[in-house]
C-alpha positions as CSV (number, residue, x, y, z in Angstrom):
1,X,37.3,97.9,-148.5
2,X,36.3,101.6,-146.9
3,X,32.3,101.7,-147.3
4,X,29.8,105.1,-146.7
5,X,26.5,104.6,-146.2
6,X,23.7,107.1,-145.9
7,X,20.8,106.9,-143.5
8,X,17.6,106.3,-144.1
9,X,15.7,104.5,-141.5
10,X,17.4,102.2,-138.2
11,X,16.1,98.9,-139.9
12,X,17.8,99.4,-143.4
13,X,20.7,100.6,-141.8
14,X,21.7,97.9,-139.3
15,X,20.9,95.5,-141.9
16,X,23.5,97.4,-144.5
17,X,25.7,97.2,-141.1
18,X,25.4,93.4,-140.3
19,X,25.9,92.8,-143.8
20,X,29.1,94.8,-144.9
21,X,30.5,95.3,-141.6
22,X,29.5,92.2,-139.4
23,X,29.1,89.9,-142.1
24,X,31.8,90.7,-144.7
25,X,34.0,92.4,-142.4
26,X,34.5,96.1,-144.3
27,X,35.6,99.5,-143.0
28,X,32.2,101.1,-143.0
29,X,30.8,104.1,-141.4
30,X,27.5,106.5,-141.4
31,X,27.7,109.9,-141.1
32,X,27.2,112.1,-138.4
33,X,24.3,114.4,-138.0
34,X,27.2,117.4,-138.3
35,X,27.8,115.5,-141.6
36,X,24.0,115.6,-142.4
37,X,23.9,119.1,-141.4
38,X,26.7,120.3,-143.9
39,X,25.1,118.2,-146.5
40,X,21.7,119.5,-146.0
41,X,20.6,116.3,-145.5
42,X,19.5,115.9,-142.1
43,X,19.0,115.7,-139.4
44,X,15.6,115.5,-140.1
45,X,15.1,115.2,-144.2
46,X,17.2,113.1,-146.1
47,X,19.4,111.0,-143.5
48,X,18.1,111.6,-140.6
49,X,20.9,110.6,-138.7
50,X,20.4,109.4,-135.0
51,X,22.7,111.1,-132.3
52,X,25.1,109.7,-130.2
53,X,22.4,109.2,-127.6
54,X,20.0,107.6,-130.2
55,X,22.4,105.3,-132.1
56,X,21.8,102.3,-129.4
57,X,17.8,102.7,-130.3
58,X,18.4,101.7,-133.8
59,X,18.9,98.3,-132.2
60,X,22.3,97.0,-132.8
61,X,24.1,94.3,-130.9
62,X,24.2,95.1,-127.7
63,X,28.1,96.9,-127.0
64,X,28.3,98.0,-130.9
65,X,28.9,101.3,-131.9
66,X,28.9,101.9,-135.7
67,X,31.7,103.9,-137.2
68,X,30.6,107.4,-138.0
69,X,32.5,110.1,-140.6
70,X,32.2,114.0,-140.5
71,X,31.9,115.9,-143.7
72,X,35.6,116.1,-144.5
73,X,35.4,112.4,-144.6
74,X,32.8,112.0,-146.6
75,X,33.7,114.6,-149.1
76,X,37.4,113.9,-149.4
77,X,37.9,110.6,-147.8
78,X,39.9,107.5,-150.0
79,X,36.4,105.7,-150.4
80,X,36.0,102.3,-152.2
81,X,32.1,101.9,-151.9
82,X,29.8,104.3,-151.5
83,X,25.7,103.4,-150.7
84,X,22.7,105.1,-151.4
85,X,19.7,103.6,-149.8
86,X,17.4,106.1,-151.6
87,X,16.9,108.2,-154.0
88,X,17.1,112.0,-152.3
89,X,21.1,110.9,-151.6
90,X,22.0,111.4,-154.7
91,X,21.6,115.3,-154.9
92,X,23.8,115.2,-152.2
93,X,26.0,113.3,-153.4
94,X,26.3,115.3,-157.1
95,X,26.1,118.5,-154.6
96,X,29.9,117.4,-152.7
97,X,32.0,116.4,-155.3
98,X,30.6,112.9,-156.0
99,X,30.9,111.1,-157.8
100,X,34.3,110.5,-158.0
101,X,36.7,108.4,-160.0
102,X,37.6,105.3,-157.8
103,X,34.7,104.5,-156.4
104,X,31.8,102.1,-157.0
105,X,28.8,103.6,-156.1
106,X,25.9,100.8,-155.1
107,X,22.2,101.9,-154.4
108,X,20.0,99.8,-152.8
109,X,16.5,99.6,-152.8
110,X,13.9,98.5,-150.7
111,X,10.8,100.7,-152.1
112,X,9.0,99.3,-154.9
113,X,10.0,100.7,-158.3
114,X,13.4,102.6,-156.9
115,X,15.4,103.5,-160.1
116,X,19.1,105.3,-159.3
117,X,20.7,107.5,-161.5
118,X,22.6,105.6,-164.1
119,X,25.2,108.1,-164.6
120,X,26.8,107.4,-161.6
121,X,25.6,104.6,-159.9
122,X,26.0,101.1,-161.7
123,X,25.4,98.6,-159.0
124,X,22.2,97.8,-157.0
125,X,21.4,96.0,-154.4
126,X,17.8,95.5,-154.8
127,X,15.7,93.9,-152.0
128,X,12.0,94.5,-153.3
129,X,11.3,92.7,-156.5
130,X,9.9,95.2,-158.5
131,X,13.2,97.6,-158.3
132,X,15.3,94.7,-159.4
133,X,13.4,93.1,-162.2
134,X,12.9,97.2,-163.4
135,X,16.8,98.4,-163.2
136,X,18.2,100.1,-166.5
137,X,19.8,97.8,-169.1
138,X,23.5,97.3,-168.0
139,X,23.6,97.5,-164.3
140,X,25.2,95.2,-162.5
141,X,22.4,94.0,-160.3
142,X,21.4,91.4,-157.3
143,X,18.1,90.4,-155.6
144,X,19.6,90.1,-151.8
145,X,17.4,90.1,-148.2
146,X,17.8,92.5,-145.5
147,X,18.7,90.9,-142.5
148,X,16.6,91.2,-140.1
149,X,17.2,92.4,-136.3
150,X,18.7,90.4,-134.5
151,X,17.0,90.9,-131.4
152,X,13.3,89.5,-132.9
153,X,15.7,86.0,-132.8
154,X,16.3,85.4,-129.0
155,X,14.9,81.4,-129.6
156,X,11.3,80.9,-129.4
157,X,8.9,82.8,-126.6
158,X,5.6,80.8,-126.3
159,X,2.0,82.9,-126.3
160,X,1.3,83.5,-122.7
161,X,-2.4,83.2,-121.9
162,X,-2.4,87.4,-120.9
163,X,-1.5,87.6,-124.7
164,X,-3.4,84.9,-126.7
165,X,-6.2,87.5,-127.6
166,X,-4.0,90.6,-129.1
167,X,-3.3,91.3,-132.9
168,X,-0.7,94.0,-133.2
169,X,0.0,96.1,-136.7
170,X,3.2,97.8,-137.0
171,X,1.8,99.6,-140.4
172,X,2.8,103.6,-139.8
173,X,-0.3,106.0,-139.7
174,X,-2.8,102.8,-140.0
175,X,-5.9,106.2,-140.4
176,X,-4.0,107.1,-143.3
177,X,-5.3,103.6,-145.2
178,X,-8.7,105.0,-144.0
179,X,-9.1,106.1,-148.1
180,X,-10.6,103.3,-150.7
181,X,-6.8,102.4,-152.3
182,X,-6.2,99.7,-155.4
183,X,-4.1,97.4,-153.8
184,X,-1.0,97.5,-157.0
185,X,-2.0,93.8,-157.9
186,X,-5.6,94.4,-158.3
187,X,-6.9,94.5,-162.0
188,X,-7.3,98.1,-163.4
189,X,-10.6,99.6,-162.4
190,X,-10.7,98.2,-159.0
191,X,-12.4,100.6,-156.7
192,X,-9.7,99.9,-154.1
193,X,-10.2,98.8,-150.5
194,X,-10.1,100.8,-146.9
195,X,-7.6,99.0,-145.4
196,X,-8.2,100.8,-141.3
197,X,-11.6,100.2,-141.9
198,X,-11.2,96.9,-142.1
199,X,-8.9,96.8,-138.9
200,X,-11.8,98.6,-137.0
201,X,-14.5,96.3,-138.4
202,X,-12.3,93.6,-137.1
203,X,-12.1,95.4,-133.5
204,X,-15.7,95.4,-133.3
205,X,-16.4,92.4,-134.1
206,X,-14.2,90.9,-131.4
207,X,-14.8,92.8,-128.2
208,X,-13.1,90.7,-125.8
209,X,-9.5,91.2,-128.0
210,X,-7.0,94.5,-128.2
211,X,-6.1,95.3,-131.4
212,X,-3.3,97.4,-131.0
213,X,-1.1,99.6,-133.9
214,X,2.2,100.8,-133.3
215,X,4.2,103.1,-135.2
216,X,4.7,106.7,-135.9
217,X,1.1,108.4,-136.6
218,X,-0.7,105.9,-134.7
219,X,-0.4,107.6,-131.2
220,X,-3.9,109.1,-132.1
221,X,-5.0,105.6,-132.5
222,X,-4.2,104.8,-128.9
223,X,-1.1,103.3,-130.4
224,X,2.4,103.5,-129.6
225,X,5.8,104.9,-131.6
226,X,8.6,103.1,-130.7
227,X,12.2,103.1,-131.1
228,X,13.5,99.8,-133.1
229,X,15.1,98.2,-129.8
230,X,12.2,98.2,-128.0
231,X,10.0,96.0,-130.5
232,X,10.6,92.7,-130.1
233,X,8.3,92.7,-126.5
234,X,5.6,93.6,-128.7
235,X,5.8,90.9,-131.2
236,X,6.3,88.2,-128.6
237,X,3.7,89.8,-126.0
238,X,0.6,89.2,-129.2
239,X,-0.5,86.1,-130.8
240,X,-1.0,87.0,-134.3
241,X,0.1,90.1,-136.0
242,X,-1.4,91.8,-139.2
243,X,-0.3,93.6,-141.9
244,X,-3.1,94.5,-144.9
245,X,-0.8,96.5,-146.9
246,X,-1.7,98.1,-150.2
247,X,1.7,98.3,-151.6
248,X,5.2,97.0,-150.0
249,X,8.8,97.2,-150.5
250,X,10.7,94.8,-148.8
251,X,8.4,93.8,-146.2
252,X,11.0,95.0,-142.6
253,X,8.0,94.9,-139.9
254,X,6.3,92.3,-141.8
255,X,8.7,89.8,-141.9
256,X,9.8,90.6,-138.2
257,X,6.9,89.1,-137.0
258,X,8.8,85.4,-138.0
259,X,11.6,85.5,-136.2
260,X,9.2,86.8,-133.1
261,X,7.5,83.5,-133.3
262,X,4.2,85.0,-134.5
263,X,2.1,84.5,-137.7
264,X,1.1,87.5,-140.1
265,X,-2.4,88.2,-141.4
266,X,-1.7,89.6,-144.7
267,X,-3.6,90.0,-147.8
268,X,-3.8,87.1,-150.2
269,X,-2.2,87.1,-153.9
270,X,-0.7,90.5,-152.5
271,X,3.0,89.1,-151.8
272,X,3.2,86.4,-155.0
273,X,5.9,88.8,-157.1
274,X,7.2,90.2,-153.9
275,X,10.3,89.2,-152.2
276,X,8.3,88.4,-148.9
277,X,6.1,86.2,-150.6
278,X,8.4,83.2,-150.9
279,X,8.4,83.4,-147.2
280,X,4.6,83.3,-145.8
281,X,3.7,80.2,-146.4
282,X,0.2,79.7,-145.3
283,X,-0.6,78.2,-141.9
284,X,2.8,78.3,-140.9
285,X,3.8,81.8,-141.0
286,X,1.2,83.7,-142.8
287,X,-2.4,83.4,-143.1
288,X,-3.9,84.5,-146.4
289,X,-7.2,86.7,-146.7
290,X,-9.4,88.4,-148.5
291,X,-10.0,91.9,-148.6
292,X,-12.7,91.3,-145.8
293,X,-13.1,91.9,-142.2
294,X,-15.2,88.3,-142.1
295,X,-12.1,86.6,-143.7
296,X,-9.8,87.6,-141.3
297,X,-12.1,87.8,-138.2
298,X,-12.4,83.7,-138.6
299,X,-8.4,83.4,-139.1
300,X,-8.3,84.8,-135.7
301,X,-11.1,83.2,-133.9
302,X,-9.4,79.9,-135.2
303,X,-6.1,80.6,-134.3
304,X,-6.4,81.7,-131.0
305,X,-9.5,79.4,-130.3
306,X,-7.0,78.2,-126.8
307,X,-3.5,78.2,-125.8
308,X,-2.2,75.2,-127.3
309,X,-3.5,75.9,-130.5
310,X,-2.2,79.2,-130.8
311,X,1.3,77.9,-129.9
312,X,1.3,75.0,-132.2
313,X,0.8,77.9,-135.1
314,X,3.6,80.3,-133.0
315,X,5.9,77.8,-133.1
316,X,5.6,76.5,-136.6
317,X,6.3,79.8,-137.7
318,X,9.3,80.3,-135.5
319,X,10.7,76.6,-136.7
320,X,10.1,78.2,-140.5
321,X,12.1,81.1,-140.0
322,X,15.0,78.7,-139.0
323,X,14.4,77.1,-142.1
324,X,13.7,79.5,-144.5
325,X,16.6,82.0,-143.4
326,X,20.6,82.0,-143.9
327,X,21.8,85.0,-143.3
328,X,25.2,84.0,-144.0
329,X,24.7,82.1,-147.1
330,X,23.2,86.1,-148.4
331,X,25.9,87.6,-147.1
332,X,28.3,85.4,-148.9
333,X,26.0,86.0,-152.3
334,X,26.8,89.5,-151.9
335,X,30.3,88.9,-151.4
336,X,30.6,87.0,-154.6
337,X,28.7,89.8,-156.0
338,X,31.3,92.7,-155.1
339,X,34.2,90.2,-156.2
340,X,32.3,89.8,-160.0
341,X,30.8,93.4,-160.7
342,X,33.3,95.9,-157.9
């Protein structure tokens, strides 16, 4: 089948490419910025498309090109799947002669509480919980995985003693938590927590580590921004990361950190009816706290307490990622999906 996808971020499109193009072997394509452009959707808005010189940051297999499609195409092409993977896509889609009879429009969703418009697009692929178990009465539905990049799985890299004290966060604009916010599972009434404040109590408290963000927004931090490809170094050069969210869709830097080898502070009860959750399984490849600097100060004093401790918990959360992941056996879900429902 001939499949459009939109672009929303490099992570959500390489894992719409490994599955429908890698995995299940369509004729897919993005479009071009010049595509965006005529649209009005990008390049920077509602696809965002990466230029020729960019595409290789977004962290595909190395040699791999993806197919791209100028406007014609995607206005007038013979389409058999088209792919929304959010919401702003489908005023441009309604705005260029979509929808159109013949094709199976799919949205997918990795934000919590993503609702498509049911006019036009009957099929989701839903990767956050919340999106799936909240889809309109009669769509043709399935509660899939993204795959994850490929380069975070290069076998396991032990903690090198130059790295054994350094938590990395890859949460975007980490100042911007710096506001008392009700985590979404917390009882009504909750006076909400300040998720950087605890990051910097947690600094503070241990001197002789770096705590380092990365992301977009935290160069103000002292962090970095940095393109997808380059992210794996960071994971496997740190000994724990963190990631104290208040709210969370599918969970792509978050669950990153397995394949890397490296165990995730996260918040506990947080991830229980999220699709993560089945995944961070405590002292293997999650460690569960509190909404407390103390809690997770002594989760990192204890795990990095020496070397071979803090590989004995690295590797135990590689060897789970092996275990808990089959990209394949998704795929082939989805495939049996399309077959039913497309």
């Amino acid at each position: 089948m001939k499949v459009f996808c939109d672009f929303h971020h490099g992570a959500l499109a390489r894992s719409m490419w490994y599955l429908f193009a890698d995995r299940l072997g369509h004729d897919f394509y993005f479009p071009t910025i010049q595509c965006a452009v005529q649209t009005g959707a990008g390049p920077v808005g509602t696809w965002g498309c990466p230029g020729d010189d960019a595409w290789p940051k977004v962290g595909f297999p190395d040699g791999v090109s993806p197919k791209r499609c100028e406007y014609e195409e995607f206005r007038d092409g013979q389409w058999d799947i088209m792919l929304l993977t959010r919401r702003e896509s489908e005023e441009v889609f309604k705005a260029h002669g979509h929808p159109r009879p013949g094709i199976t429009y799919i949205g997918v969703s990795g934000n919590e509480g993503t609702r498509y418009n049911r006019k036009f697009v009957h099929h989701l692929i839903a990767t956050d919980l919340a999106s799936f178990h909240m889809a309109y009465p009669g769509t043709k539905k399935i509660h899939t995985l993204q795959e994850l990049g490929r380069r975070f799985d290069t076998g396991f890299h032990p903690i090198t003693e130059e790295y054994l004290h350094t938590v990395r966060t890859y949460m975007c604009n980490l100042s911007g938590f710096g506001i008392n916010i009700a985590p979404r599972h917390f009882p009504g009434g909750s006076p909400g927590v300040n998720v950087y404040q605890m990051w910097q109590e947690m600094a503070a408290a241990l001197p002789d580590y770096t705590f380092m963000p990365h992301g977009h927004g935290n160069e103000k931090l002292g962090g970095t921004s940095e393109m997808d490809m380059n992210l794996p170094q960071f994971y496997y050069n740190s000994a724990l990361s963190w990631h104290f969210k208040t709210y969370e869709g599918y969970g792509h830097s978050l669950l990153q950190s397995l394949p890397s080898g490296r165990p995730v502070i996260v918040p506990e009860r947080f991830y229980d009816d999220r699709t993560a959750g089945r995944f961070l399984i405590e002292g293997e490849t999650a460690f569960h706290c509190d909404y407390s600097s103390a809690s997770m100060i002594e989760v990192v004093k204890r795990v990095t307490v020496n070397l071979e401790t803090a590989n004995h918990y690295a590797k135990a959360c590689y060897d789970a990622y092996k275990r808990l992941f089959d990209w394949q056996a998704e795929a082939e879900r989805v495939r049996q999906w399309l077959a039913e429902t497309v």
